[in-house]
SEROBA-535251 format. One line per field, with one value per atom (N, C-alpha, C, O): residue number from 1; residue in three letters; atom name; x, y, z. Coordinates in steps of 0.02 Angstrom, whole numbers. Example, Ala and Ser with C-alpha at 12.3 -4.5 7.8 and 13.67 -1.06 7.14 Angstrom:
% SEROBA-535251
num 1_1_1_1_2_2_2_2
residu ALA_ALA_ALA_ALA_SER_SER_SER_SER
atome N_CA_C_O_N_CA_C_O
x 660_615_660_712_642_684_645_670
y -284_-225_-165_-166_-112_-53_2_57
z 390_390_390_423_354_357_394_402
This chain:
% SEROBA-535251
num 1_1_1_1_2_2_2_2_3_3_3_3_4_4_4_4_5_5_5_5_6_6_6_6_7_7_7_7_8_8_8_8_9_9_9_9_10_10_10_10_11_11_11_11_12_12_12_12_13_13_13_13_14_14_14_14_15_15_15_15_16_16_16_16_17_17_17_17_18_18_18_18_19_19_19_19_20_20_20_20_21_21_21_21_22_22_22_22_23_23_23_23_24_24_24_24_25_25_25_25_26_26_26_26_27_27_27_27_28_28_28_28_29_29_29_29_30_30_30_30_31_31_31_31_32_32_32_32_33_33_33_33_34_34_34_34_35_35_35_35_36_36_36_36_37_37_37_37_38_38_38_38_39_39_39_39_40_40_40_40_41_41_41_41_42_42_42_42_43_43_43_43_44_44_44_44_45_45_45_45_46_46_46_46_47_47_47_47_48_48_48_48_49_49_49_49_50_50_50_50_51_51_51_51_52_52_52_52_53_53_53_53_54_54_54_54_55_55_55_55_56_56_56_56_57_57_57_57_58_58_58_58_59_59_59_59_60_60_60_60_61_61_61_61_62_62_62_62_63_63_63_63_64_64_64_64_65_65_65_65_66_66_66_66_67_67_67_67_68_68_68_68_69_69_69_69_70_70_70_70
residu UNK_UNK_UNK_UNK_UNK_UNK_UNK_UNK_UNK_UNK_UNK_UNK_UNK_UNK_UNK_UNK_UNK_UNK_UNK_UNK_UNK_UNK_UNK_UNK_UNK_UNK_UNK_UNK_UNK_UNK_UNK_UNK_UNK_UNK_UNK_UNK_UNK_UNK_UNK_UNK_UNK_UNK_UNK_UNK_UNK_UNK_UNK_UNK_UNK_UNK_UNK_UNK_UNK_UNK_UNK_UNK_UNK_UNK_UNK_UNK_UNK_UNK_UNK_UNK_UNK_UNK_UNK_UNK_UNK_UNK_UNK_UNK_UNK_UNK_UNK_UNK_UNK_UNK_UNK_UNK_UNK_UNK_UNK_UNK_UNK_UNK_UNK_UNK_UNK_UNK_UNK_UNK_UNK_UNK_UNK_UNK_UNK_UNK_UNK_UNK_UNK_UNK_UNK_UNK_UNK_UNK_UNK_UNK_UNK_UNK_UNK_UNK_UNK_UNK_UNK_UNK_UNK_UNK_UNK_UNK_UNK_UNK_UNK_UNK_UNK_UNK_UNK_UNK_UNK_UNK_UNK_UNK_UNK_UNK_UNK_UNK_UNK_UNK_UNK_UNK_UNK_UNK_UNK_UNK_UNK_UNK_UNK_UNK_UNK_UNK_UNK_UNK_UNK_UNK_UNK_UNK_UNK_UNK_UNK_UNK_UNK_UNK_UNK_UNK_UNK_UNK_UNK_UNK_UNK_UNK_UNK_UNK_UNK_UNK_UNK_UNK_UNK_UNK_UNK_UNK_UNK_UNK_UNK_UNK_UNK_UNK_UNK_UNK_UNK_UNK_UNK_UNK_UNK_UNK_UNK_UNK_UNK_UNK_UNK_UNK_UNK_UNK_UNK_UNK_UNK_UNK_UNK_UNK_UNK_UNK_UNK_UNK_UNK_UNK_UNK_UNK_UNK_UNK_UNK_UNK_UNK_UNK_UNK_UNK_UNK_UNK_UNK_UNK_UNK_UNK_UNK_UNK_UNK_UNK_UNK_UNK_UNK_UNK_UNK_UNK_UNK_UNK_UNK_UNK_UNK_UNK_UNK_UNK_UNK_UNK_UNK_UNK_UNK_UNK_UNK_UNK_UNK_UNK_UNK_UNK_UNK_UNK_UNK_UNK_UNK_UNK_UNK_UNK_UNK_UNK_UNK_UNK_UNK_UNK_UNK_UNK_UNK_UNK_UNK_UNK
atome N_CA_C_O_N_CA_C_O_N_CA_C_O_N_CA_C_O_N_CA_C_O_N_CA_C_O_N_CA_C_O_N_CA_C_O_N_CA_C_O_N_CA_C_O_N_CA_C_O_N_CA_C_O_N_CA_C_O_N_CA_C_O_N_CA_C_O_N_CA_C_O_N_CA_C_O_N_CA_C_O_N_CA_C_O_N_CA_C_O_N_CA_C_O_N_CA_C_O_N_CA_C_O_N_CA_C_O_N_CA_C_O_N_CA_C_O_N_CA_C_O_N_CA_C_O_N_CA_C_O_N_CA_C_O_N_CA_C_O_N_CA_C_O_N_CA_C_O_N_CA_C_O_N_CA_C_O_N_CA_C_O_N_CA_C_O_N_CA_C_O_N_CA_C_O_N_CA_C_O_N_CA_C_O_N_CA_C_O_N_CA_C_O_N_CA_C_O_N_CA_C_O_N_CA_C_O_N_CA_C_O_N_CA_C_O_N_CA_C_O_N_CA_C_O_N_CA_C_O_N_CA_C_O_N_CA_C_O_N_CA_C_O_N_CA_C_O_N_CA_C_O_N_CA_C_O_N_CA_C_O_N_CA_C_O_N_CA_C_O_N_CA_C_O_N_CA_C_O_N_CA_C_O_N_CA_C_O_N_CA_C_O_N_CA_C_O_N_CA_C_O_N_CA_C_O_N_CA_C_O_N_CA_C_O
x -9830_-9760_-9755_-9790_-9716_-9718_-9683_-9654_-9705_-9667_-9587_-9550_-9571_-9487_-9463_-9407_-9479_-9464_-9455_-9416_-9509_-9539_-9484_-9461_-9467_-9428_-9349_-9313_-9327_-9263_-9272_-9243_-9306_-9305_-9314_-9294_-9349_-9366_-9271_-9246_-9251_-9180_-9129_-9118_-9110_-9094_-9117_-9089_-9169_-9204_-9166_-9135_-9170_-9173_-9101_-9076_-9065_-8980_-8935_-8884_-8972_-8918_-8981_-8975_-9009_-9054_-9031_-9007_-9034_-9013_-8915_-8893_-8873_-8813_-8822_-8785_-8866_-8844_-8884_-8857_-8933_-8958_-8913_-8917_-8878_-8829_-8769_-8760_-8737_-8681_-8727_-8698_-8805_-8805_-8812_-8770_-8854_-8866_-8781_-8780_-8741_-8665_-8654_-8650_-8644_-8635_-8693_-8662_-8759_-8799_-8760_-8783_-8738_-8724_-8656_-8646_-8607_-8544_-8558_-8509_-8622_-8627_-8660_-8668_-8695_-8739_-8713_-8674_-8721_-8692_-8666_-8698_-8608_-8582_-8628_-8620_-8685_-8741_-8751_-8764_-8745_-8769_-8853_-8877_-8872_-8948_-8973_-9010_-8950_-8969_-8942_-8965_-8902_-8858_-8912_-8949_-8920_-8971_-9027_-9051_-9048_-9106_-9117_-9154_-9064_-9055_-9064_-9116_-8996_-8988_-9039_-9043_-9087_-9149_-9196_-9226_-9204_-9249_-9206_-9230_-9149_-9105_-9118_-9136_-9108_-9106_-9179_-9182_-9209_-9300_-9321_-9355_-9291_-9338_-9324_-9362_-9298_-9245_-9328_-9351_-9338_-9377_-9466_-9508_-9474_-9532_-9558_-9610_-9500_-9494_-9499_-9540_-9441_-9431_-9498_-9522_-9524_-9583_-9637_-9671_-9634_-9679_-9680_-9725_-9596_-9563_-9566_-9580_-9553_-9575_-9659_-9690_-9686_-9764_-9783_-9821_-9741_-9755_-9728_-9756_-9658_-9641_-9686_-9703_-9700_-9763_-9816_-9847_-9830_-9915_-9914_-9872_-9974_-9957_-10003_-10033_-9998_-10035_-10114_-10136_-10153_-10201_-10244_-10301_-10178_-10222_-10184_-10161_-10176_-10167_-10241_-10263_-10276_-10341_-10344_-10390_-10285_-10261_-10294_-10285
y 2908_2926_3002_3027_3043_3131_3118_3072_3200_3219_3216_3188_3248_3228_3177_3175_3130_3059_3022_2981_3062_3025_3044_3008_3127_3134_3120_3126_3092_3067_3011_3017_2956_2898_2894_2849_2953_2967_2986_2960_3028_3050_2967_2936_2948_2864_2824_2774_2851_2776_2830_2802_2900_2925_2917_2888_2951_2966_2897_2889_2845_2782_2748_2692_2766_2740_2768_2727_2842_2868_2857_2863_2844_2821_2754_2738_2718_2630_2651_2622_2684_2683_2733_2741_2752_2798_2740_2732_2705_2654_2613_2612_2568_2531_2577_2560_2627_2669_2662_2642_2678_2678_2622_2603_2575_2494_2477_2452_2477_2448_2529_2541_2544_2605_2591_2601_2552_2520_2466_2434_2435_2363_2392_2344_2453_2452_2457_2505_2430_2440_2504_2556_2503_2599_2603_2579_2646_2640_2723_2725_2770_2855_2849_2869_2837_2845_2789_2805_2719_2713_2713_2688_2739_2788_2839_2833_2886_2924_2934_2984_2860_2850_2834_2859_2772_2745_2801_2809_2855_2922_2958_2990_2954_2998_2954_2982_2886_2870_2850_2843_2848_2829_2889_2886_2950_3026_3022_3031_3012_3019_2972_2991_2897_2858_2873_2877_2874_2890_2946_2932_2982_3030_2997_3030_2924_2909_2881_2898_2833_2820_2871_2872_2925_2971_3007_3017_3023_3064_3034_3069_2960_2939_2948_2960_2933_2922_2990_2997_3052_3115_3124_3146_3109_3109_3093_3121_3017_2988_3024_3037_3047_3111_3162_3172_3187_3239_3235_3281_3165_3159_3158_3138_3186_3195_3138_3101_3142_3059_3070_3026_3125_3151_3115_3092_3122_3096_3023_3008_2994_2907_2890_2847_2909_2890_2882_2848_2919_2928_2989_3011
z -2221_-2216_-2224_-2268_-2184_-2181_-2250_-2279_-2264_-2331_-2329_-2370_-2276_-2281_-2274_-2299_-2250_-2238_-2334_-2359_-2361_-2429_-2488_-2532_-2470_-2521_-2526_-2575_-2441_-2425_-2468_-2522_-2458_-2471_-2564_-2600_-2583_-2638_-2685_-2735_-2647_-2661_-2657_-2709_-2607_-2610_-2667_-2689_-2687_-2740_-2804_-2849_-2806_-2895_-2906_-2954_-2852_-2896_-2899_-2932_-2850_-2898_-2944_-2970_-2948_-3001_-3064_-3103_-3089_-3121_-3139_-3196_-3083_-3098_-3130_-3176_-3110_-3151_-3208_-3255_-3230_-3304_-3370_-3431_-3325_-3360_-3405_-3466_-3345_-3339_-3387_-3442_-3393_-3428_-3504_-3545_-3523_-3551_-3610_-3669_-3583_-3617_-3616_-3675_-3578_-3615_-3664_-3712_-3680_-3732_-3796_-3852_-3783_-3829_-3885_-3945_-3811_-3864_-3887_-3906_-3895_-3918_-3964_-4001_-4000_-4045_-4123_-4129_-4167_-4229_-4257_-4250_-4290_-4299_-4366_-4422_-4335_-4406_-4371_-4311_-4399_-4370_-4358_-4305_-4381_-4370_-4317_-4269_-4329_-4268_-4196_-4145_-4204_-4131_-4119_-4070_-4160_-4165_-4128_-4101_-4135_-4118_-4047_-4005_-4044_-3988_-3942_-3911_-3934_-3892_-3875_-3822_-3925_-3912_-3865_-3819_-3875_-3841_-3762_-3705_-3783_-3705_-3669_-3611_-3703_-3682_-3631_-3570_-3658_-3646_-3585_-3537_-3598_-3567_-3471_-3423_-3473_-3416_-3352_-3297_-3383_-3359_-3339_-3309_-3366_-3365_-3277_-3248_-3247_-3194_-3144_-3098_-3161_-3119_-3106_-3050_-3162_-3159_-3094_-3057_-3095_-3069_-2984_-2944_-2977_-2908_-2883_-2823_-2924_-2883_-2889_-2840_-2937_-2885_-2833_-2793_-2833_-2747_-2698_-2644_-2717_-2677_-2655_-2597_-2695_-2687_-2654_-2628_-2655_-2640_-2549_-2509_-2543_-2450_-2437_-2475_-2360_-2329_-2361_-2399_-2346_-2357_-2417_-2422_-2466_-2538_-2528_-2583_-2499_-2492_-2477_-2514_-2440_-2405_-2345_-2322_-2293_-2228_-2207_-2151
């Protein structure tokens, strides 16, 4: 697949991906007990996790046919 082809499709998959983890992100957020710390916590790892996927989906972005084994 050309690189531009990869990072269109790449763009389609991140920003509603990133919109529905947001939307669920704030609903598991109003269900969580009014406890400060574990809001706290929650936020930090909600903050964070978010970036693990992505990270992955722009590598594939990145990667040219070359290093597929093409």
């Amino acid at each position: 697949m050309p690189p531009r082809v990869k990072k269109l499709v790449g763009l389609f998959i991140l920003l509603p991906g990133i919109g529905a983890y947001l939307l669920a992100a704030m609903l598991i957020a109003d269900r969580l007990p009014d406890f400060w710390f574990l809001k706290l916590l929650y936020f930090i790892v909600a903050g964070v996790a978010w970036a693990i996927p992505a990270h992955y989906l722009m590598r594939w972005m990145e990667k040219d046919a070359s290093q597929n084994g093409k």
